[in-house]
N, C-alpha and C positions, 0 to 999 in steps of 0.2 A: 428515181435515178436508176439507170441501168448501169452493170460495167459486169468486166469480166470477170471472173474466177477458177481457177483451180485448183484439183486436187491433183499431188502427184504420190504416185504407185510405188514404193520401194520394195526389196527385197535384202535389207537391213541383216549386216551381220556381225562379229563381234566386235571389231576391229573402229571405236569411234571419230576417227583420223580419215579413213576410209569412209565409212557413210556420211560424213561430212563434206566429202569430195565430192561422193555422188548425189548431195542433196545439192549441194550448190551447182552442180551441171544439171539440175535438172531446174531448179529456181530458175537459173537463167535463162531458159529453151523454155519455160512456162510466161513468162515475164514477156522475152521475144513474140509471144504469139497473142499481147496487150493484158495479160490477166495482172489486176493491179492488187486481187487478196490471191495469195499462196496458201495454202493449210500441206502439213507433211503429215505421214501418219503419224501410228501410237510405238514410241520405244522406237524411234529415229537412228537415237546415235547408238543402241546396240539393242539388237536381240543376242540374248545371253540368260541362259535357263540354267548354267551352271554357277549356282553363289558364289563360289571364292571367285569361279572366272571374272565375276559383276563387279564383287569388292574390288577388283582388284583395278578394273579402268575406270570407277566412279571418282569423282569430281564435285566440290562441290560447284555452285549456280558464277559467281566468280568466276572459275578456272574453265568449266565446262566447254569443248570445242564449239559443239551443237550450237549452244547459247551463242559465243563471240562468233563463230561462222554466220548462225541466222543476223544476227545484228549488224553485221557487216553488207550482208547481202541484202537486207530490208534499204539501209542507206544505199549500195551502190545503185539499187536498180529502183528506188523510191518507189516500192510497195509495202503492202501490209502482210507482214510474212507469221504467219501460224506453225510455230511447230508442236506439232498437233503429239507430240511428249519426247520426253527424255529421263533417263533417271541420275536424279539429283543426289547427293549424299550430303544428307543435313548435319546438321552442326553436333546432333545426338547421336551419332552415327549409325542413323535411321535412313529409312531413303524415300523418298517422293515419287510417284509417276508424274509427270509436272510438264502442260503444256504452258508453253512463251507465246505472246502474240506484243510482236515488232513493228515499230511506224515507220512513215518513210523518212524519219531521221537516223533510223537506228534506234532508237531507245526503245527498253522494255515499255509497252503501254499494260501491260497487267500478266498472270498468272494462273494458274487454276490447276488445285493436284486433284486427281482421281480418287475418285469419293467410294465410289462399289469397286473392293476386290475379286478377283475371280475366284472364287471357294471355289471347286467344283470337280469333280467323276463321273467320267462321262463315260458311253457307252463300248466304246473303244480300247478301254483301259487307260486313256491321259488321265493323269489327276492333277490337278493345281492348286497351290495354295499361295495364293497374290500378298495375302493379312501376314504372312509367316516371313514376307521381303520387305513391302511396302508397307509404310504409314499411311495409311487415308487422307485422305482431305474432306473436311467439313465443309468447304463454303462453295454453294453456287457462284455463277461469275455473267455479267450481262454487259458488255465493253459497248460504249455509244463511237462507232467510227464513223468519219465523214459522210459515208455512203449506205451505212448500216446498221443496227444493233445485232449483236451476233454473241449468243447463248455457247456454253462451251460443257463440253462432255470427253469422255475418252472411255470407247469401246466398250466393257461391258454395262459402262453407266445408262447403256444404248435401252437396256433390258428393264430401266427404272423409270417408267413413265414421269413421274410426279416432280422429277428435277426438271424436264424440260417442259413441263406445265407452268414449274413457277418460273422461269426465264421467262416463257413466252408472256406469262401474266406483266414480266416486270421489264416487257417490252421489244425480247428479243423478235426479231425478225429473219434471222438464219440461225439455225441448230448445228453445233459441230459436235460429229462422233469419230474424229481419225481414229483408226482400230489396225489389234493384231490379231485378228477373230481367226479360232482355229478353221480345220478347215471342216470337218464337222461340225461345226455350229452354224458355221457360215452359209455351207449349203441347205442345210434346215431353216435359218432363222434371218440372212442379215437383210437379204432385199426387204423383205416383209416389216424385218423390226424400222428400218428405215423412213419405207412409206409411210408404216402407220403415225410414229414421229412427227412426218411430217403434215398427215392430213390432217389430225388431234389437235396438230395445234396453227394450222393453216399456216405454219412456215417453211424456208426453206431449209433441206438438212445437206449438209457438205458432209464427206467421209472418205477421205483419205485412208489408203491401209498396205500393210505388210504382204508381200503375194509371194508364192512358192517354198520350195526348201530350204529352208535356210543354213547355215555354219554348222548350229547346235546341233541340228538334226529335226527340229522344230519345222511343222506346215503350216502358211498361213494362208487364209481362203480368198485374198485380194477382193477385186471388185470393186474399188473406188467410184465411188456413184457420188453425182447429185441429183437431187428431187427436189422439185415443184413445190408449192402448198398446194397443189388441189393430187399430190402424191405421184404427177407422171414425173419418169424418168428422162431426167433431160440428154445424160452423159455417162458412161459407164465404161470401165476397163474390163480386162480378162483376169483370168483368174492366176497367172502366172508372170512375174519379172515384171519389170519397170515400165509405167506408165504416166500421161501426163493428163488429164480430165479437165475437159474446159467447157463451161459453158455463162452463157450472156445473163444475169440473173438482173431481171425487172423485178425491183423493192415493190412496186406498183399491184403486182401481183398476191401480195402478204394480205394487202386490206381489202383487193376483190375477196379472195378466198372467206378471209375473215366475215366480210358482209354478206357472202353468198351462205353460208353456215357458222353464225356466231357463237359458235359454244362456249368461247372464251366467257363473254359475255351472260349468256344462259346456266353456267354452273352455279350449283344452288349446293350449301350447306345441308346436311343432311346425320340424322344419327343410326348407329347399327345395332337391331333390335335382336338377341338371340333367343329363341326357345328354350325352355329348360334341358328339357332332355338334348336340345342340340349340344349348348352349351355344354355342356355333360361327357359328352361325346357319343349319346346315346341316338337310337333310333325308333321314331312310333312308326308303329304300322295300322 
């Protein structure tokens, strides 16, 4: 089966009332142009790096704009609308990264929170700590939709091979990583971590993402791309403000790749043998 898809490009700020507005003008002008799965990026209804700022318009999944906007918009325009996260304020008054994926009734078909926080210091002097806001999520997620199986990720999960190994083992046939990837990483790492994604595991990867300056004062490196399984780029935005990525995605293509290089098929159990002295942490010469 072929059909359309896109990814659309925000530039997300704190205001969840607002990026709601602007997700739904852009859903609809993606929609118009026959795309029948939507994916939004990572942290939709707000980029907001200041805590109390976040407490303070969090919501739980009930009340959530983001959530009854997409839901709304999956039924008005009968697509399958991905929003590729939001943050959730759980019942512990913890909080979720938490992507929704919509059918064209409206209703939630499933869920999936962000499994890798971004720990990280980086060269620049950003420092982040994801684990010190967000609760992780444990579980992988592989949705069976009419036209697809589609494996689900959020931005830095991009960097952890082994979740979209087991999706693809357990059928997924498109990879999603909607991301708010700085914009130092992004130029370093995101085309590349994407492709490879994708050729590893001869699927499709969709990535929806956050682009420019934002409110907080936050850059994010955009670039909403889709890719191939044989890793060429089909569709790809700029690096700045709102965009809408569309391209024709032939399911047909998952099992050429697959057949042309089966590694799926060819991984082989194996054990890891250390040396004393390595183990050790020593060195022979």
């Amino acid at each position: 089966m072929t059909f359309k898809a896109a990814a659309i490009q925000m530039c997300s700020g704190v205001d969840p009332e607002k990026n709601a507005a602007s997700m739904a003008r852009l859903v609809r002008e993606a929609a118009g142009h026959g795309a029948i799965y939507v994916q939004t990026p990572e942290m939709t209804g707000a980029v907001q790096k200041d805590r109390p700022g976040l407490m303070a318009i969090l919501r739980d999944e009930e009340h959530d704009t983001i959530v009854k906007t997409a839901g709304d918009l999956a039924r008005e325009l009968s697509i399958h609308l991905h929003v590729g996260s939001t943050a959730i304020l759980l019942p512990d008054g913890k909080i979720a990264n938490r992507a929704f994926l919509f059918g064209p009734d409206g209703h939630k078909i499933c869920a999936y929170d962000k499994i890798h926080m971004f720990d990280v210091d980086l060269d620049n002097g950003e420092s982040w700590r994801e684990s010190a806001v967000y609760r992780p999520g444990d579980k992988a997620m592989v949705a069976d939709l009419p036209f697809a199986k589609l494996g689900f990720g959020i931005c830095y999960d991009v960097r952890f091979p082994q979740l979209f190994r087991a999706e693809a083992l357990g059928g997924a046939q498109i990879l999603t990583t909607p991301a708010a990837f700085t914009r130092q990483t992004g130029e370093a790492h995101w085309e590349v971590l994407l492709r490879a994604r994708a050729i590893e595991n001869g699927a499709f990867v969709i990535s929806a993402a956050q682009a420019g300056v934002h409110e907080d004062g936050r850059e994010t490196f955009g670039h909403s791309m889709i890719v191939d399984p044989w890793g060429k780029v089909l569709a790809a935005a700029g690096g700045t403000g709102e965009a809408i990525v569309l391209a024709d995605i032939d399911i047909a293509a998952v099992g050429a790749a697959r057949a042309k290089i089966p590694n799926l098929k060819n991984a082989r159990d194996f054990e890891l043998s250390m040396q004393p002295e390595l183990a050790k942490g020593g060195v022979t010469v």
